[in-house]
C-alpha positions in Angstrom: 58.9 67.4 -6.0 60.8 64.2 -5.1 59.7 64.9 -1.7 56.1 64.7 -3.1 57.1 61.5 -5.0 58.5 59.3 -1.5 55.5 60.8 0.5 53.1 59.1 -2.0 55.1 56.0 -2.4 54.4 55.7 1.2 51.1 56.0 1.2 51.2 53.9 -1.8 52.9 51.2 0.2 50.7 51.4 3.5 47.9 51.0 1.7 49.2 48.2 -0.1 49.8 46.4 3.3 47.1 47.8 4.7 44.5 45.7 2.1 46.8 42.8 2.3 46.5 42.5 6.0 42.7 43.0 5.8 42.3 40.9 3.1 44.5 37.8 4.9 42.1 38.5 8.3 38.8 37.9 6.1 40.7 34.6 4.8 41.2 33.7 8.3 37.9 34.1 9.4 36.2 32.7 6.7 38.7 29.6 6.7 37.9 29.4 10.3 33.5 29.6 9.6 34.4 26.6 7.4 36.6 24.3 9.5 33.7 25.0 12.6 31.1 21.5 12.5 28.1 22.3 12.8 26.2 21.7 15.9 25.4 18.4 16.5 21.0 17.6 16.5 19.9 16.3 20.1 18.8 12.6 19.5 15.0 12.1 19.7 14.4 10.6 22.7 12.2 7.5 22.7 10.6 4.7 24.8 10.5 1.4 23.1 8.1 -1.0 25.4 7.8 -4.6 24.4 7.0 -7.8 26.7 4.7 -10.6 26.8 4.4 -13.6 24.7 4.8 -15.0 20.9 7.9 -12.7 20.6 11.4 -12.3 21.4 11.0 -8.8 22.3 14.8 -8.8 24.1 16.5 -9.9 20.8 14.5 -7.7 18.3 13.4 -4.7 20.0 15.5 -4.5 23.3 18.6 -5.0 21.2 18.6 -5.0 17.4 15.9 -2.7 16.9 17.4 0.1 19.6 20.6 -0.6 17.8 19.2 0.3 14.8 17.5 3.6 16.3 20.4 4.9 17.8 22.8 4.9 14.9 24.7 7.9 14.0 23.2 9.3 17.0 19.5 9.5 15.2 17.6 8.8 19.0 18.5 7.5 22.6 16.2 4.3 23.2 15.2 3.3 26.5 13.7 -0.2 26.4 11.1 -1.7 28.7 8.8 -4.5 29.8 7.5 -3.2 32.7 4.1 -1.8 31.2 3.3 -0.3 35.2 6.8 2.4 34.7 5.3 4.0 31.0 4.0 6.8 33.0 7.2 7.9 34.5 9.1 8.3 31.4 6.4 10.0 29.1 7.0 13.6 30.5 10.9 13.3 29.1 10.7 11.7 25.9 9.5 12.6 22.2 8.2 8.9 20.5 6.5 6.4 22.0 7.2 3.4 20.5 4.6 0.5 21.4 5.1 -3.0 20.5 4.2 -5.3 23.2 1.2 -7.3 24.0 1.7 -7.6 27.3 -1.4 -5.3 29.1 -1.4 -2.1 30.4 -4.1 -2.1 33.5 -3.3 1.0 35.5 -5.7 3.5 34.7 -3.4 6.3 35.3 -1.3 4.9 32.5 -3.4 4.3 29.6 -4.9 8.4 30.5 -1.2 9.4 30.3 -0.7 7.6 27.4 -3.6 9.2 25.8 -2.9 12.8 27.4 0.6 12.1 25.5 -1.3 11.9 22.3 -3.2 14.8 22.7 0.1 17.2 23.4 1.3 16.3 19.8 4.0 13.8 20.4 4.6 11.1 18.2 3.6 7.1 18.6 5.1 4.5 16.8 2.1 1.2 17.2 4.4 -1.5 16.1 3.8 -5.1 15.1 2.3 -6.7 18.6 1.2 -3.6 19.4 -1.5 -3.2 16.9 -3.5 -6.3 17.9 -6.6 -6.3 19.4 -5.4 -7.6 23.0 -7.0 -5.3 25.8 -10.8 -5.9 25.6 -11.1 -3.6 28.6 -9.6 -0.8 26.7 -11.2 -0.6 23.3 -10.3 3.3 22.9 -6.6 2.3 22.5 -7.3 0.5 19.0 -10.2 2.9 18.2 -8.5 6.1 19.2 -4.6 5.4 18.6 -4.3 2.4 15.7 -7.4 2.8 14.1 -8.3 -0.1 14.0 -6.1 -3.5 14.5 -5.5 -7.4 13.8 -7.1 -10.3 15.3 -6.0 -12.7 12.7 -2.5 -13.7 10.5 -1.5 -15.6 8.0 1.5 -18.7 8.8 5.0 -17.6 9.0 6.4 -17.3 5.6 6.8 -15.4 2.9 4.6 -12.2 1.1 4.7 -9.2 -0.8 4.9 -5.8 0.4 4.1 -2.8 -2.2 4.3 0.7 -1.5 1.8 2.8 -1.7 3.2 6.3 -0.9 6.9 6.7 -2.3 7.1 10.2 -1.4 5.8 10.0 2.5 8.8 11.0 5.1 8.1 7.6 6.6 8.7 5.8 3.2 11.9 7.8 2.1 14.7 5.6 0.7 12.6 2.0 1.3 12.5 0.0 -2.1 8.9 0.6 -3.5 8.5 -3.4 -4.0 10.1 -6.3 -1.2 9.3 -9.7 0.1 10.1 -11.1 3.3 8.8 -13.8 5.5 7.1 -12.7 8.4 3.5 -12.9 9.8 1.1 -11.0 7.7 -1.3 -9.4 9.9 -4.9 -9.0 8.8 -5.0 -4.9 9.9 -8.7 -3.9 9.6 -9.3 -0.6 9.9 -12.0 0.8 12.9 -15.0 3.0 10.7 -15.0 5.0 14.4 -11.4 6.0 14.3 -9.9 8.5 12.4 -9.0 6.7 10.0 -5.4 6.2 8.3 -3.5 6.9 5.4 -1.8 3.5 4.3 1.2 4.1 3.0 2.6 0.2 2.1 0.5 -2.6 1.6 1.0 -6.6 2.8 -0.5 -9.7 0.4 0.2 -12.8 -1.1 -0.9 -13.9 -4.4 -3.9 -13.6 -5.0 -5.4 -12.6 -1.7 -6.4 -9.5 -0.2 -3.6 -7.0 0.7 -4.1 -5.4 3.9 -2.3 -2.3 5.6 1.2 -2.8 6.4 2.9 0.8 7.4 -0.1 3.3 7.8 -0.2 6.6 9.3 -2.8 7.1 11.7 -5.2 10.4 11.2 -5.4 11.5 14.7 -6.5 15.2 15.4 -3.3 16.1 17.0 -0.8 13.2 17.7 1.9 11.9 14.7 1.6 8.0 14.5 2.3 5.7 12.3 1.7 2.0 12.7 4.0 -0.7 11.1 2.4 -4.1 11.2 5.9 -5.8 10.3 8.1 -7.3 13.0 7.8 -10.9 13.8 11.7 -11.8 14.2 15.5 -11.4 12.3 13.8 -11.7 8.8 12.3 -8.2 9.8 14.3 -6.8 12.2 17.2 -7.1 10.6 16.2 -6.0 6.8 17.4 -2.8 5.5 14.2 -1.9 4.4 12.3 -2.2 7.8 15.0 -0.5 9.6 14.7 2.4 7.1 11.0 2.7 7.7 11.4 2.8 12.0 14.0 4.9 11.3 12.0 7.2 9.4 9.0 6.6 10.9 10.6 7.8 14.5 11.9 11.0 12.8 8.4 11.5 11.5 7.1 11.1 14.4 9.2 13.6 16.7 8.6 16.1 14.7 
């Protein structure tokens, strides 16, 4: 009988251990899940083209605004003014981001960008890049803006109202602020596909016009921001929410 007794006690006991050992190993491995980061997102990769006149496109794009792209590892910016190299980075990057005046002649170029737009990708159409500059290429503002600005008002200060508080693009950007800037008359082309204005830009008493729109193309995501003159843009919390947003919107 005691010999029945200790044989049971030891059983008792290796069992005992037995769950203590497995239940210190699911500790372990659930301590160590825990402590693991999670894998880091690739950053979106993006083209930022700028270049020509009326703007310092070095300052606010080439530097503040990549800056601004490429914090907390959101995107990796590559900056140009050389409208003629577009085509060679297009096949490796996910947003276009367009906000020069300066022309783009070559042929080749302006199909690529186009054949870019018809894969899906996404296009930002920023400031300069919305105005009606290339008479020789009138599908570019039909096609990928939508329409576009020949006009402004003087530097200075106006209003701008959101329209959409829920849109991705809009997420986190005060519903109501002023800044000064150069208030672009954005009409929008009855032949395009037409846009879904998300913020709107006025003074008192005048007509508001679009100021951060997206763009209704059949396949591409773009959204056009019409704000961007110099530092009282570029360098405003809530602008550099909305490029922010607007290139993570975009990529997707």
């Amino acid at each position: 009988m005691k010999t029945t007794q200790k044989i049971n006690l030891k059983r008792l006991l290796h069992f005992c251990f037995s769950l203590l050992l497995t239940l210190g190993m699911t500790y372990n491995l659930v301590a160590e899940t825990n402590e693991k980061p999670s894998p880091k997102k690739k950053p979106i990769k993006v083209l930022l083209v700028g270049g020509d006149a009326s703007h310092d496109f070095d300052k606010w794009y080439k530097e503040v605004d990549a800056a601004t792209l490429e914090k907390q590892g959101l995107a990796e910016v590559i900056y140009t003014d050389d409208t003629d190299i577009i085509n060679d980075y297009l096949p490796d990057i996910d947003v276009l981001f367009l906000a020069n005046n300066k022309a783009i002649p070559d042929p080749a170029t302006r199909e690529a960008i186009f054949a870019f737009a018809n894969s899906g990708k996404g296009i930002i159409i920023a400031h300069a890049g919305m105005w009606y500059s290339w008479n020789d290429w009138p599908e570019y503002n039909r096609d990928l803006v939508s329409g576009g600005s020949r006009g402004h008002d003087r530097y200075g200060e106006f209003d701008v109202n959101l329209t959409n508080v829920k849109h991705a693009v809009t997420k986190g950007v005060p519903s109501h602020f002023s800044l000064k800037d150069e208030l672009y008359y954005q009409k929008i082309d009855s032949e395009g596909p037409g846009i879904e204005v998300l913020a709107q830009a006025s003074t008192e008493g005048k007509e508001p016009f679009p100021s951060v729109f997206i763009v209704k193309h059949p396949k591409a995501k773009i959204v056009g921001i019409a704000l961007g003159h110099d530092a009282a843009s570029h360098e405003l919390e809530a602008y550099q929410t909305l490029i922010r947003n607007a290139v993570k919107w975009a990529a997707k």
